[in-house]
VOBAGU-354407 format. One record per atom (N, C-alpha, C): x negated, y, z negated. Coordinates in pm, whole numbers, plus 50000, padded with zeros to 5 digits. Example, Ala and Ser with C-alpha at 12.3 -4.5 7.8 and 13.67 -1.06 7.14 Angstrom:
2
486814943149220/487704955049220/486804967049220/487154977549292/486334989449286/487105000349213/
END
This chain:
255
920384881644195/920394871544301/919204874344395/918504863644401/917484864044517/917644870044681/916984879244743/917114879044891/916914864344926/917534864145041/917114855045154/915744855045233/915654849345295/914384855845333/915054863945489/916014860445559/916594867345680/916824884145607/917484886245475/917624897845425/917114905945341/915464897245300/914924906545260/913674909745374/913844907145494/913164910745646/913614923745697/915274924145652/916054934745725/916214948545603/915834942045483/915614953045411/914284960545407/913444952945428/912134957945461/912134966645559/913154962845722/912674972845828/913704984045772/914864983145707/915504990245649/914895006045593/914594997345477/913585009845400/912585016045473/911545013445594/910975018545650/911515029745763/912615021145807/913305032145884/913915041845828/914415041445688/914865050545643/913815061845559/912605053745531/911505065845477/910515071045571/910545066845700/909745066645805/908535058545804/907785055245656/906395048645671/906505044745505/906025034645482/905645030245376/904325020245392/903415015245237/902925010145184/903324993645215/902424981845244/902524971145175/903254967245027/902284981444954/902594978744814/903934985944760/904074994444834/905554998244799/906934994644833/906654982444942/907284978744952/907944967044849/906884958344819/906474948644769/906734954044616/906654963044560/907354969444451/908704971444399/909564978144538/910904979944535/911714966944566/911214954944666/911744944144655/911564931744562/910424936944483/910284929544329/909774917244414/908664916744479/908064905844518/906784905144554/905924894044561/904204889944588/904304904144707/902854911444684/902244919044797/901944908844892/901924894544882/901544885045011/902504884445078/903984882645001/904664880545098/905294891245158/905384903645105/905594912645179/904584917845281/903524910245307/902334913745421/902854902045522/903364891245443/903694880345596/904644887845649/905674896445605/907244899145704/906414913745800/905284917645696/905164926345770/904074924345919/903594911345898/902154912146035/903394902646094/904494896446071/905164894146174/906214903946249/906534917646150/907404928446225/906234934246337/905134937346337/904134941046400/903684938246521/903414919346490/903284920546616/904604917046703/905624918946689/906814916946787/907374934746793/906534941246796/906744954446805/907894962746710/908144956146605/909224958246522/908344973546412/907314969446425/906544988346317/905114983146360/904704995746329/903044999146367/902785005546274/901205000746217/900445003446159/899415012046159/898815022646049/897955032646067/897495037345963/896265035745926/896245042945775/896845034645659/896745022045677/897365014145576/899455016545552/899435025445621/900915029345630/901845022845760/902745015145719/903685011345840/904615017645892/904925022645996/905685029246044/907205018646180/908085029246151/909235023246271/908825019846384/908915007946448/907825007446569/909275010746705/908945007446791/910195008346913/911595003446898/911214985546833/912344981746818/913314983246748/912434993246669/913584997446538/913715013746560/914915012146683/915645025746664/916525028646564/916585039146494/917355049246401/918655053446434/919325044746565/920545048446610/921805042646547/922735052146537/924085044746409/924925055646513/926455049346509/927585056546528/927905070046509/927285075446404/927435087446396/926015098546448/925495098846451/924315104946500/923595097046647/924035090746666/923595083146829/921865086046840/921075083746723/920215089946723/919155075346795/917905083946903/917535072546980/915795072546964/914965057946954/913585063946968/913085073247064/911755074547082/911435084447153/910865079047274/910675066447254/910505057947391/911725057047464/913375051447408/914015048447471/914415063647539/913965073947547/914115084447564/913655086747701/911905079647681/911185085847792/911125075947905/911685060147837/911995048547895/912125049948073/913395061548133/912915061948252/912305069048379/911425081248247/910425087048353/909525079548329/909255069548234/907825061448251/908115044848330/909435043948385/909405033448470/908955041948619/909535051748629/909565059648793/908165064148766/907325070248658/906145072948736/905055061148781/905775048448694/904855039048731/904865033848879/906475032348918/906325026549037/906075040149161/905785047949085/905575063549182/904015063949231/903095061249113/901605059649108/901575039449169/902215030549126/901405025849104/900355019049039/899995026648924/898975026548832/899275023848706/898915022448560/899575018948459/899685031248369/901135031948281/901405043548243/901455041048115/901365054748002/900795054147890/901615066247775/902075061847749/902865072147633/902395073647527/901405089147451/900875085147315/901925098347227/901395096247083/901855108047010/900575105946904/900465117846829/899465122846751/900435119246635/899635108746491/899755104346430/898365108046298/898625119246256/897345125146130/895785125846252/894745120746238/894295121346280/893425109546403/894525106946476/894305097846584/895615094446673/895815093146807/896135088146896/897025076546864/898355071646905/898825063046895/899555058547039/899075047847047/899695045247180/901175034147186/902405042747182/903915043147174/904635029147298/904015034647390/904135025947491/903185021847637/903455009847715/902155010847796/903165002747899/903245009348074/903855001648129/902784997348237/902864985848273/901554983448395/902034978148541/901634979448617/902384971948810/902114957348803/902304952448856/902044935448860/900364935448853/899874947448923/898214945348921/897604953048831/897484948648697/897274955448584/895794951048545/895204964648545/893754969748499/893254963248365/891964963148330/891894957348207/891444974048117/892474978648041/892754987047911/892744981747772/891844996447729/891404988447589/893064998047462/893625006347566/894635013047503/896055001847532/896784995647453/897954988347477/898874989547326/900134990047373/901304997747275/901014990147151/900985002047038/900334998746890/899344998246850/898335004446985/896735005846919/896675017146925/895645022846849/895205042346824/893815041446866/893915049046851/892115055846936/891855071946852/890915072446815/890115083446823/890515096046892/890925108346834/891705117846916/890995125647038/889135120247030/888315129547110/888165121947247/888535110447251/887875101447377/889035095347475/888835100747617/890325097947653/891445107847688/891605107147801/892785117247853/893975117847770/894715109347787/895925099647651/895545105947515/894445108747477/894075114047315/893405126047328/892835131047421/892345147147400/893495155647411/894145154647534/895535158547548/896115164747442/896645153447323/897305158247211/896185164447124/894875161747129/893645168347035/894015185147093/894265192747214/894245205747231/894595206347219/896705205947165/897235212047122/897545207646947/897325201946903/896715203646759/896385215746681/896895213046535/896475221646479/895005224846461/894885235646416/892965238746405/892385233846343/893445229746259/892295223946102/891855210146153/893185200646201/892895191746319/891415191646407/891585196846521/890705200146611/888975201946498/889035212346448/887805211446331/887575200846289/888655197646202/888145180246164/887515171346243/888065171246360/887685157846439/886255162946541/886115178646528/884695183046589/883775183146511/883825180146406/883085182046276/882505165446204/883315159246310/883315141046248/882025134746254/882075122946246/880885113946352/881935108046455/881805112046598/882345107646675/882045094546736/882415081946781/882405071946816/881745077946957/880905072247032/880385068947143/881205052847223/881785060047308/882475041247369/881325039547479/881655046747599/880885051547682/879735063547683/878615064147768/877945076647810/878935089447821/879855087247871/881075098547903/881515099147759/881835096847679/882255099747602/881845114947524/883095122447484/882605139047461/882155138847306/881405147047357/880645149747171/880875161747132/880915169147047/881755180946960/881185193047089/880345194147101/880105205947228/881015204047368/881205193547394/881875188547522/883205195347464/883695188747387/884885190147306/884755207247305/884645215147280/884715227447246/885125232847407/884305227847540/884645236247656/885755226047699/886195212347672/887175204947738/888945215347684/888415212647568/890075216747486/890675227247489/889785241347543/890325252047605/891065247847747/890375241647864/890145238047989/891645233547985/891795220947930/893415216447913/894435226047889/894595227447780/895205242347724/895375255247853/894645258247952/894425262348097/894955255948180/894715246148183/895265232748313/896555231048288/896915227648224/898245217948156/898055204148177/897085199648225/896645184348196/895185184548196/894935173448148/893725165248168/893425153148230/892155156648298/891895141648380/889955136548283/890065125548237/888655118148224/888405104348279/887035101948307/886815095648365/885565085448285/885935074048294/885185067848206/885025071248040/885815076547954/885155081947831/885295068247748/886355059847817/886835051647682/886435036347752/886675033647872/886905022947919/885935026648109/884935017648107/884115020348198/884935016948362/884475030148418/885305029348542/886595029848575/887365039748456/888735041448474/889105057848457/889795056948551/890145070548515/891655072748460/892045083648413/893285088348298/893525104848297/895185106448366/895165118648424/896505114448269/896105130748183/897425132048112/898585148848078/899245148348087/899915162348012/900195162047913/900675173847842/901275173247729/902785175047721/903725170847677/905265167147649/905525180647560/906625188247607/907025201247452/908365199647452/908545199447341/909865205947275/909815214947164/910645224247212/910805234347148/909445241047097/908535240347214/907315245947200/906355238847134/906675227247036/905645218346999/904975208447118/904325203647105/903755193847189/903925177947070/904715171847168/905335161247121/904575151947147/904265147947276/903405137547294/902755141247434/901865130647473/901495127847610/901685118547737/902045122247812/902365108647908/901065111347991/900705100448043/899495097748097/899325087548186/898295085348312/898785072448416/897095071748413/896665057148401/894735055448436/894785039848520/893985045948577/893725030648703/891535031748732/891715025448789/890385022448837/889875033648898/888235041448876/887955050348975/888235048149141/888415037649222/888375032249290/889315038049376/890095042149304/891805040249360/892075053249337/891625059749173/891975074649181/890835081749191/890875089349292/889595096649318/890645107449433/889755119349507/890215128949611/891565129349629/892575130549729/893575134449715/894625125049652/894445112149634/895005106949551/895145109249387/893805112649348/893965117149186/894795130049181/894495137949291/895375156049312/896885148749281/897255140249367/898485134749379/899305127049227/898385122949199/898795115649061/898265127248929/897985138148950/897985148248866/899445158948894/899675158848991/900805162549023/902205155448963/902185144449016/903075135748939/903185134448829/902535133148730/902235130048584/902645148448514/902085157448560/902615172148531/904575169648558/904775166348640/905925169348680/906685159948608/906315143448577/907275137548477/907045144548353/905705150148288/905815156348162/907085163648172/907065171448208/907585184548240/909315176748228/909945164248307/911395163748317/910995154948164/910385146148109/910865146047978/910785154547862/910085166247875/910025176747814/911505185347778/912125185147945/913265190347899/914595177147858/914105165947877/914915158747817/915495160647691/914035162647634/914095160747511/914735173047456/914215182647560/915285195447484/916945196447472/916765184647568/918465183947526/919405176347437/920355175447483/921835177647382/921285159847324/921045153747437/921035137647425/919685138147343/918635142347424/917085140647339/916255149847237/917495157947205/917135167847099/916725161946949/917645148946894/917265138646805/917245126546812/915545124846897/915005117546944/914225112446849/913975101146780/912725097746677/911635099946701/910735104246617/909355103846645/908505106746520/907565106746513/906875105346340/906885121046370/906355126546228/906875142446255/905295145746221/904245136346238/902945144146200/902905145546381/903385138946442/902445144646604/902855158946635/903505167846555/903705181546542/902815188246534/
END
């Protein structure tokens, strides 16, 4: 008997949620149907935030939490859902949730104030792991082979600011020292992006991060919004260490 088309939509996010990432073509294999039409269900799960794309691989996007009756298991947004409403209306400024996805930046979620900046980072786009508070962040705590790889690349130039493998070599200790990072201009001209890194259980899970206009963050205000942004890392950090956010979804390469 033929799917429907309502149920072979829900088998699609199905199987993805249950393998974490699949293929176009594998999908389109196991449901015994055109690779076209398994690309229409999929650029429409996409853009309604239903999976994100990377590497030709689709992944569970927000809307598709992994939560069932027995394991109450929750994404990793709905997790961080309300330290990234409070730091927004704390700053002000627009806030930025990434995780390390193989080799690049994924940006999970993006919350903005009514007076929202023009960002070239918005939920479901990746970036380059070297350029960017939001993506160096997770580049220092990375594995080595990681970090090598991506110092070893051809790095994209967005901006003049943008770091090139020497920059990169004195930034990624510096963080790793700090417990955050602040850049300024690397990705998007005239913005600045203060980020930490998120741990559980000693991994570094992701980054939360807040960037607004140089304008606005500069002298004791940027001190202030580096402060803040350390300190929400830090309470979803132990969120996550707990009983509730201990099985929290999240792709398991940002490990």
């Amino acid at each position: 008997m033929s799917l429907t088309s309502l149920s072979r939509g829900l088998a699609i996010l199905t199987m993805i949620a249950d393998n974490g990432r699949m293929r176009v073509d594998e999908i389109a294999s196991v449901l015994d149907i055109p690779a076209s039409s398994a690309y229409r269900y999929i650029k429409l799960f996409r853009e309604t935030d239903y999976l994100y794309e990377l590497g030709g691989y689709y992944y569970p996007g927000v809307r598709v939490s992994s939560r069932d009756e027995q394991s109450e298991k929750q994404h990793l947004v709905e997790v961080a859902a309300p330290v990234l409403n409070r730091l927004c209306a704390q700053t002000g400024e627009t806030v930025i949730l990434t995780v390390r996805v193989q080799m690049a930046a994924l940006c999970l979620e993006r919350l903005s104030p009514r007076r929202a900046d023009a960002l070239s980072f918005y939920r479901g786009s990746v970036r380059p792991l070297h350029a960017g508070a939001s993506a160096t962040t997770l580049l220092a705590y990375a594995p080595a082979d990681v970090v090598a790889t991506v110092e070893q690349s051809s790095m994209r130039k967005f901006t003049a600011m943008t770091p090139d493998a020497d920059r990169l070599k004195v930034l990624l200790p510096a963080i790793r020292s700090n417990g955050f990072s602040v850049s300024e201009g690397e990705v998007d001209p005239f913005m600045v992006a203060v980020a930490a890194p998120v741990f559980r259980h000693g991994h570094c899970i992701c980054a939360l991060s807040v960037a607004g206009r140089q304008q606005r963050l500069n002298g004791q205000r940027l001190d202030d919004v580096v402060d803040l942004v350390c300190k929400a890392a830090a309470e979803l950090g132990s969120e996550l260490g707990s009983a509730a956010g201990s099985t929290a979804w999240m792709t398991e390469e940002g490990w």
